[in-house]
TILOBA-525512 format. One line per 10 residues: number of its first residue (from 0); for each residue x, y, z of N, C-alpha, C. Coordinates in steps of 0.2 Angstrom, whole numbers, m for minus. Last residue first. Example, Ala and Ser with C-alpha at 12.3 -4.5 7.8 and 13.67 -1.06 7.14 Angstrom:
<kelos>
1 = 64/m11/35/68/m5/36/64/0/39  66/m28/39/62/m22/39/66/m16/39
</kelos>
This chain:
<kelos>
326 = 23/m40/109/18/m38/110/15/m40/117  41/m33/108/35/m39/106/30/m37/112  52/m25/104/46/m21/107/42/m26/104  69/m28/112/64/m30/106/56/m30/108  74/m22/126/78/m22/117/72/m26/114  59/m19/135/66/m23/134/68/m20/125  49/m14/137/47/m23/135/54/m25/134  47/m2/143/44/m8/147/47/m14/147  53/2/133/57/2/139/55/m4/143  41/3/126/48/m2/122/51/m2/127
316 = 32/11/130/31/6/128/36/1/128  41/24/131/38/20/135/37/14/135  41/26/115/46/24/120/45/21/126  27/28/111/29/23/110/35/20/113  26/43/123/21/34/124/23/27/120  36/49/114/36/47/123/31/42/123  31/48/101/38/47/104/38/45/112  18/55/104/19/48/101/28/46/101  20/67/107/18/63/112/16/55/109  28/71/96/33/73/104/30/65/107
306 = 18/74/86/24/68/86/28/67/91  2/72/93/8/75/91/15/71/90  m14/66/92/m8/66/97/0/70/91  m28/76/86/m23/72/87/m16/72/90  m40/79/99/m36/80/93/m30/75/93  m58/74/99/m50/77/102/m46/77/95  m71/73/96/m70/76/99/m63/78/103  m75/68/81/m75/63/85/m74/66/95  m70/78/75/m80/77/76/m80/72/81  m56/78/76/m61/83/77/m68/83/78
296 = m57/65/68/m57/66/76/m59/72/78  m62/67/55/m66/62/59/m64/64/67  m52/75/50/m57/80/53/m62/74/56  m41/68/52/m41/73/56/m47/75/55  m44/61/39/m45/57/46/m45/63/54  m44/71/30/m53/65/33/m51/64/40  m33/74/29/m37/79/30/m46/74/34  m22/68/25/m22/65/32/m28/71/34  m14/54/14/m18/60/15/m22/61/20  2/46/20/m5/47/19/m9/57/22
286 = 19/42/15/13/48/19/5/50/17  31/38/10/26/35/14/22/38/18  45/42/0/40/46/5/34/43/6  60/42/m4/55/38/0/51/42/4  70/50/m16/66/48/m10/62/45/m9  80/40/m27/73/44/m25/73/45/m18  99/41/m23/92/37/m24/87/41/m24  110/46/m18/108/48/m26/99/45/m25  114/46/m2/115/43/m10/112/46/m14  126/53/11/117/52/5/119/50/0
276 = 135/43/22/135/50/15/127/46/11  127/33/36/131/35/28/130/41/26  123/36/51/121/38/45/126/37/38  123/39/65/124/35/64/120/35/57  123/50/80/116/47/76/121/45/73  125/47/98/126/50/92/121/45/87  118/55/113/120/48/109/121/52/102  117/66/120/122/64/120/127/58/114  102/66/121/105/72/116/112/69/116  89/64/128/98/59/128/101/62/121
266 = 78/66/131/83/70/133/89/67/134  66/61/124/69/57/128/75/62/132  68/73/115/60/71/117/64/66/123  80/73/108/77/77/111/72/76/116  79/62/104/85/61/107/83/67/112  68/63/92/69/55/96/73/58/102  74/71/85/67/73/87/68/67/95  85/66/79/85/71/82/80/72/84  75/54/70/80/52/78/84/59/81  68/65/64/66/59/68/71/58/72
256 = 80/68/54/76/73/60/71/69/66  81/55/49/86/60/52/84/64/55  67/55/41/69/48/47/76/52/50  58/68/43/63/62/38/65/61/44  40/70/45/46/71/47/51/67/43  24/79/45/26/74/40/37/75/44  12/81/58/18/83/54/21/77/50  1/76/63/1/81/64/8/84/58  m1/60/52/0/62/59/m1/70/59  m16/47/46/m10/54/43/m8/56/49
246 = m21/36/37/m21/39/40/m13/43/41  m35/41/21/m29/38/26/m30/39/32  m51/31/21/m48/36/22/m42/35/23  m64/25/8/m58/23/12/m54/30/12  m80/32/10/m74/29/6/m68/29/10  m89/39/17/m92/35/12/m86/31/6  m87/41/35/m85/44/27/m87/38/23  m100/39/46/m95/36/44/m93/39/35  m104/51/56/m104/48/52/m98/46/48  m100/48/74/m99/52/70/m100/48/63
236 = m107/37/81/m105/44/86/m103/49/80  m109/25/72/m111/32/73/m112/36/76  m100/15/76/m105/16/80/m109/23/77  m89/20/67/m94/11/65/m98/14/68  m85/29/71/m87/29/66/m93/24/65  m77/25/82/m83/33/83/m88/31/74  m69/18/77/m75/15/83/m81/21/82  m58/24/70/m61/20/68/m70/17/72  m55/35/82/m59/37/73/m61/31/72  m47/25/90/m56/32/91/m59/32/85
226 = m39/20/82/m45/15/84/m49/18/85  m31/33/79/m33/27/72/m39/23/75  m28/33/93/m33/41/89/m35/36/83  m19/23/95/m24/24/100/m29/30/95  m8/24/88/m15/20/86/m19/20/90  m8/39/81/m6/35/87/m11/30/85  4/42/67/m3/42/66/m2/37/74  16/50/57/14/47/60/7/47/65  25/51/40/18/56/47/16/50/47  42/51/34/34/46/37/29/52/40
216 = 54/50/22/48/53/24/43/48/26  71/49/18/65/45/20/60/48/23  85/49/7/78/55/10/71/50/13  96/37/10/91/42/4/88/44/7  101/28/17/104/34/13/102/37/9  95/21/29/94/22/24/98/29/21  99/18/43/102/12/37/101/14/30  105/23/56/97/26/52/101/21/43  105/22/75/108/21/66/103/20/63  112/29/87/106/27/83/109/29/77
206 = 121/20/99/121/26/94/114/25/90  120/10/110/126/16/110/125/20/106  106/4/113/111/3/111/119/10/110  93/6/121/97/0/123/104/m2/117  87/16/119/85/15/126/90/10/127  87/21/105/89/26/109/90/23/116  87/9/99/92/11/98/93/15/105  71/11/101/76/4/103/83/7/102  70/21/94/68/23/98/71/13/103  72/15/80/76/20/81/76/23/90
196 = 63/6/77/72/3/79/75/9/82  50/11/77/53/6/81/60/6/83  52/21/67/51/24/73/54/18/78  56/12/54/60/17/56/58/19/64  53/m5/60/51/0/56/54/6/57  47/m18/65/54/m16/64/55/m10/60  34/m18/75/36/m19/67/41/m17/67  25/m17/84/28/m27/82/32/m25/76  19/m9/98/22/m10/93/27/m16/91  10/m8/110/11/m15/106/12/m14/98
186 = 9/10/108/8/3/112/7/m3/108  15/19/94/9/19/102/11/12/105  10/22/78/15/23/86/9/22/90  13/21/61/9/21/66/12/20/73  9/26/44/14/23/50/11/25/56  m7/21/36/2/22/33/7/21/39  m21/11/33/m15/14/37/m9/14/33  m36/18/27/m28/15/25/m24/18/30  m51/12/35/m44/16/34/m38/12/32  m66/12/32/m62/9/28/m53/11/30
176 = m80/11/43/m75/15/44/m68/10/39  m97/9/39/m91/6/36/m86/10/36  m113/4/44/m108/10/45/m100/8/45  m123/m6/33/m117/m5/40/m113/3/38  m131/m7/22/m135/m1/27/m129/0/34  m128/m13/11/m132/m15/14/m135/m11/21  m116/m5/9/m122/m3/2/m127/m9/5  m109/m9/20/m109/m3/18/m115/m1/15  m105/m20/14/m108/m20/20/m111/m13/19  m98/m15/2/m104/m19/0/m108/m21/6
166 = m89/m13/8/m89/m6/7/m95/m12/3  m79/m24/13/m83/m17/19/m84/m14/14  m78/m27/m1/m81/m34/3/m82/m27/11  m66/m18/m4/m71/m18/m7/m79/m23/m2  m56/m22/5/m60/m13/6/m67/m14/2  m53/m33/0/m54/m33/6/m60/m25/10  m46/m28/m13/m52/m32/m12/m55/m35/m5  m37/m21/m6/m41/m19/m10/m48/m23/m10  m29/m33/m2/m32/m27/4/m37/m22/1  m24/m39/m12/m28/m42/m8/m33/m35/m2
156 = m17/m28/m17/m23/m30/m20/m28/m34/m17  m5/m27/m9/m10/m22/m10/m16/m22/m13  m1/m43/m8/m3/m39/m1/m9/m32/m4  6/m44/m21/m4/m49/m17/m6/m44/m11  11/m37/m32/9/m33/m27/4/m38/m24  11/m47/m44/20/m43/m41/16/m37/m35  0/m51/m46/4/m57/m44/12/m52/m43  m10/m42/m45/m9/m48/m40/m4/m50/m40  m11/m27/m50/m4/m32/m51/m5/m37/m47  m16/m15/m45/m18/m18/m50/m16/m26/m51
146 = m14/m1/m36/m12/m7/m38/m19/m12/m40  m21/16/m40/m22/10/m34/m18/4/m40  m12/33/m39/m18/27/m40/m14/19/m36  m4/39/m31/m7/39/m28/m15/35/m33  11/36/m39/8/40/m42/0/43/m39  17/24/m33/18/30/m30/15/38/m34  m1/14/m28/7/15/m30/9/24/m30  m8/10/m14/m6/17/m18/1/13/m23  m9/0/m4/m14/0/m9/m13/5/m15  m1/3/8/4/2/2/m3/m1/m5
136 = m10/10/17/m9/15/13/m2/12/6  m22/m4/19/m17/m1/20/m15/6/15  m34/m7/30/m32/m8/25/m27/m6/25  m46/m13/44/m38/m9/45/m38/m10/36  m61/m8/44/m58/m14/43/m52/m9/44  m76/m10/56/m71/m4/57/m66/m9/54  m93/m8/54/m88/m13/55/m82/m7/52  m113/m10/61/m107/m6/57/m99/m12/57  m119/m20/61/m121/m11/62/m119/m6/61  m121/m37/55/m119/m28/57/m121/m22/56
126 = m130/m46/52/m132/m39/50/m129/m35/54  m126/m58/50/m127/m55/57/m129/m50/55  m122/m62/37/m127/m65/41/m128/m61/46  m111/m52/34/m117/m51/31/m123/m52/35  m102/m57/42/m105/m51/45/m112/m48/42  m100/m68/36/m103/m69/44/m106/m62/45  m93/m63/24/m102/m67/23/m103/m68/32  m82/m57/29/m88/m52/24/m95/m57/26  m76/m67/34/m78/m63/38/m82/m58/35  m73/m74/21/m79/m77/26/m79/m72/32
116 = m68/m69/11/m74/m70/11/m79/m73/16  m55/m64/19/m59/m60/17/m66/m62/15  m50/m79/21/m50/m73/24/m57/m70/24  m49/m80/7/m56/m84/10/m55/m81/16  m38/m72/4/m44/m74/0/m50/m76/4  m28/m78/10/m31/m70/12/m37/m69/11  m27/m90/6/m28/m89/11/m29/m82/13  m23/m87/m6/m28/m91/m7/m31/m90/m1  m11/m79/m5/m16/m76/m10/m24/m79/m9  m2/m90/4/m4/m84/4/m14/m78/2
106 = 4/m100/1/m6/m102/2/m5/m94/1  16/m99/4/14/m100/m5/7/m101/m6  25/m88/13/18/m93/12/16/m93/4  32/m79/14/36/m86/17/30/m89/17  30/m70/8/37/m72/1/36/m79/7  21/m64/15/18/m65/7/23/m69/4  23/m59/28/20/m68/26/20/m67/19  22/m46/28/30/m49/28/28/m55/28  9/m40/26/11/m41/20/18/m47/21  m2/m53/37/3/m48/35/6/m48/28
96 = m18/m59/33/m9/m62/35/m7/m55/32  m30/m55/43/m27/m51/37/m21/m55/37  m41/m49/52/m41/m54/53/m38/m53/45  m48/m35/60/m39/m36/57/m38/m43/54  m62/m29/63/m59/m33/57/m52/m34/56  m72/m25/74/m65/m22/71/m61/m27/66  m90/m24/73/m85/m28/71/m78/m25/68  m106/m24/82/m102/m20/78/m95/m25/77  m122/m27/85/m116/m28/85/m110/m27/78  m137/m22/91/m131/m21/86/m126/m23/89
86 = m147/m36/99/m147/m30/94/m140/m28/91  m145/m52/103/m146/m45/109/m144/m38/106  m143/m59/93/m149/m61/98/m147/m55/102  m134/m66/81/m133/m57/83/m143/m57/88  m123/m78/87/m127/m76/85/m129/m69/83  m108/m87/78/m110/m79/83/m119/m80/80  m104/m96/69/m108/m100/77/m111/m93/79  m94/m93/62/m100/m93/61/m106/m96/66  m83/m91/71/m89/m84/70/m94/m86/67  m75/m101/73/m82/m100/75/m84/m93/76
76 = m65/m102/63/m69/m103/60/m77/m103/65  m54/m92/74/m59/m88/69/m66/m91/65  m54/m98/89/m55/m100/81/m58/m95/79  m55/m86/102/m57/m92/98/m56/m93/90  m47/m82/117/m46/m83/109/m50/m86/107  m52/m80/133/m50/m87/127/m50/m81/119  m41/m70/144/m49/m71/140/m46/m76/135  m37/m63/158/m36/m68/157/m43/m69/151  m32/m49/167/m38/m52/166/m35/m59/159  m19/m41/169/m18/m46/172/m26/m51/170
66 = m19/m30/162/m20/m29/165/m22/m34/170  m14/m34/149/m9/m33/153/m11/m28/161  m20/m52/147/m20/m45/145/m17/m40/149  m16/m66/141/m18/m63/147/m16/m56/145  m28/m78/131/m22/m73/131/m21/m70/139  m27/m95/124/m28/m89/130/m24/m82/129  m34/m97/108/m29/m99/114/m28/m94/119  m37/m105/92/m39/m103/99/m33/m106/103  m31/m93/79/m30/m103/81/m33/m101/88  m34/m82/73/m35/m90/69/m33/m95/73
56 = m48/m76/84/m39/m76/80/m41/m82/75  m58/m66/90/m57/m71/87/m49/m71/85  m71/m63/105/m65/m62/103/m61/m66/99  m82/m49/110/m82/m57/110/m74/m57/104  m90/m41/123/m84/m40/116/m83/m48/117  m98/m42/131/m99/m37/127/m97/m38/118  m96/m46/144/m99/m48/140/m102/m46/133  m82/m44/144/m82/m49/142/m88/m51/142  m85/m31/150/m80/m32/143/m81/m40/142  m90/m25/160/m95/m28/157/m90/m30/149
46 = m82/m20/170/m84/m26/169/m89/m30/165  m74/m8/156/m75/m13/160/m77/m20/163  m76/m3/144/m80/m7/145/m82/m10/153  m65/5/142/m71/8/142/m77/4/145  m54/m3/145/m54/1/149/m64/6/147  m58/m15/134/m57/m17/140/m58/m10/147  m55/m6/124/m63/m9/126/m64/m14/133  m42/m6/124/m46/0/124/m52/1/124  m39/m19/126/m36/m15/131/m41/m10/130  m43/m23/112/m45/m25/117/m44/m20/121
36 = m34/m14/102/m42/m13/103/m46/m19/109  m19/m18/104/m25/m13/106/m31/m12/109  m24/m32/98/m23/m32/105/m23/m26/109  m24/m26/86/m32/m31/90/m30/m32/99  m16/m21/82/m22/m15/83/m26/m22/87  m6/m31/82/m3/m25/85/m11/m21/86  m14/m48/85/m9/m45/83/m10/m36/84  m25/m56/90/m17/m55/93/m12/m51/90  m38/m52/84/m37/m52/89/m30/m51/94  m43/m55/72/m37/m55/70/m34/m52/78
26 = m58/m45/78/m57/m53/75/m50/m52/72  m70/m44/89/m65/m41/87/m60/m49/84  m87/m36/90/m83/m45/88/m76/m39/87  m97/m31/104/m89/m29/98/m90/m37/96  m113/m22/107/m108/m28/107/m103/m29/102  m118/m7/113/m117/m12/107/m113/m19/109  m123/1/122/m126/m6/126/m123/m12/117  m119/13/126/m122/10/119/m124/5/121  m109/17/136/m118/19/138/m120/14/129  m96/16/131/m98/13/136/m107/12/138
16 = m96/21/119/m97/16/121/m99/13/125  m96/36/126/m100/34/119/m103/26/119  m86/38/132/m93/37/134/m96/36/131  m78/36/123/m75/32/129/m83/32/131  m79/46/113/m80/39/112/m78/36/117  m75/56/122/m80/56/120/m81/51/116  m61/54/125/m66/54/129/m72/55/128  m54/41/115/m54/48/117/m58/49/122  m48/25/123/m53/28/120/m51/36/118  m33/21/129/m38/22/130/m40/26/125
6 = m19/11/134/m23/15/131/m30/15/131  m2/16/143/m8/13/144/m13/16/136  15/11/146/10/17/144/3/12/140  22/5/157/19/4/154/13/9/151  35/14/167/28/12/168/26/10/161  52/10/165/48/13/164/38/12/165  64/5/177/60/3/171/54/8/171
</kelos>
């Protein structure tokens, strides 16, 4: 079995952090960037991580982290308890019901809702220093204006108004890293999603199958480079853009060259790829504009991971965890 591919900072936000003496809230805590963004402050922090980073979900409950350390979850409703008594404190913001909760929650829209208002009005209280929110790249319809439609798009207007509530932090003096994410690899991937299934295919089934018969386009983004940029930002290691960014990878690829890429990079050339006759259908192309966020890392001091090098660490990753890549 494969080692557990690990994450960390870039090198110049890894130091950056470390010597700041900021304290982190990181909220929405158990899901795919929060349980990153732990390890990743966890490795910069050290033993100073739990007193630094304080940690929230919606229901309190222990986690153990994959470096065997052991820390409590808290109710998100006690962040209004956080004091801010030992200067800036900064805040990674995931606390979001996914889009895939939108058809099996009828609170949904209500519950994103106060979501959204109560970790704006805590952060207000506190007077963050800055704050780092995840949004998303389905914000866009496919003409690259923004969704309008609550009641046949909740997820992408909810998140909109979610950009908005960090960007009013923002016009009160916090350094407000907004990014839309579009596709994403690395460690504690949770999503069934073309790189996911494909790269599970590659480790634990006879062929890799690609379902879709139309032209499907992604660029992919590690999340370990997504949390650098986002964290360099908050903290002003590099200034924070004045508006939400995508994010974007080094090359845009179709999901067919993808699992050719996939087979290569793993060197199992031998398995067959698995595809209907093309249909007629549009293409599908899911790709964020990716010039901000690459030049945030550039300032930030690395560059971005490649699609080679986010195939091998998200592969890694899945081998660790067996036929299905839970967190």
């Amino acid at each position: 079995m494969a080692l557990e591919s690990r994450l960390q900072f870039a090198p110049r936000v890894r130091a950056h952090l470390a010597v700041s003496g900021i304290r982190f809230i990181v909220t929405g805590a158990g899901g795919w960037f929060g349980l990153a963004t732990l390890e990743m402050l966890e490795d910069a922090l050290g033993a100073a991580f739990e007193r630094r980073v304080t940690v929230y979900a919606r229901t309190a409950r222990d986690l153990v982290m994959r470096s065997g350390r052991r820390i409590r979850l808290r109710p998100l409703s006690d962040l209004r308890n956080e004091a801010n008594s030992n200067g800036d404190i900064c805040m990674a913001n995931y606390a979001f019901l996914t889009r895939e909760k939108a058809a099996l929650n009828n609170a949904y829209i209500a519950t994103n809702r106060d979501l959204t208002t109560f970790t704006a009005a805590q952060a207000q209280r506190l007077g963050l220093a800055g704050v780092f929110s995840t949004s998303s790249g389905a914000v866009y319809r496919l003409d690259r204006t923004l969704h309008d439609d609550l009641e046949s798009y909740p997820y992408s207007v909810l998140k909109l108004e979610e950009e908005a509530a960090s960007a009013r932090l923002q016009e009160r003096g916090a350094a407000a890293a907004i990014c839309r994410v579009f596709n994403v690899a690395g460690p504690f991937i949770n999503k069934d999603y073309a790189l996911g299934s494909l790269l599970r295919d590659a480790y634990f089934a006879p062929a890799l199958t690609i379902r879709a018969q139309h032209r499907v386009y992604r660029s992919y983004a590690h999340i370990g480079d997504i949390i650098s940029v986002g964290f360099a930002a908050m903290t002003r290691l590099v200034a924070a853009p004045g508006a939400p960014y995508d994010t974007a990878g080094t090359e845009v690829v179709e999901v067919g060259d993808l699992a050719t890429r996939i087979l290569q990079v793993l060197d199992r050339c031998e398995k067959p790829i698995l595809r209907g006759p093309p249909s007629d259908a549009p293409d599908d192309r899911y790709v964020g504009h990716g010039p901000t966020f690459a030049e945030l890392a550039r300032r930030s001091g690395f560059d971005l991971a490649t699609l080679d090098q986010q195939i091998l660490d998200t592969g890694r990753y899945i081998e660790s965890r067996g036929a299905a890549p839970k967190p």
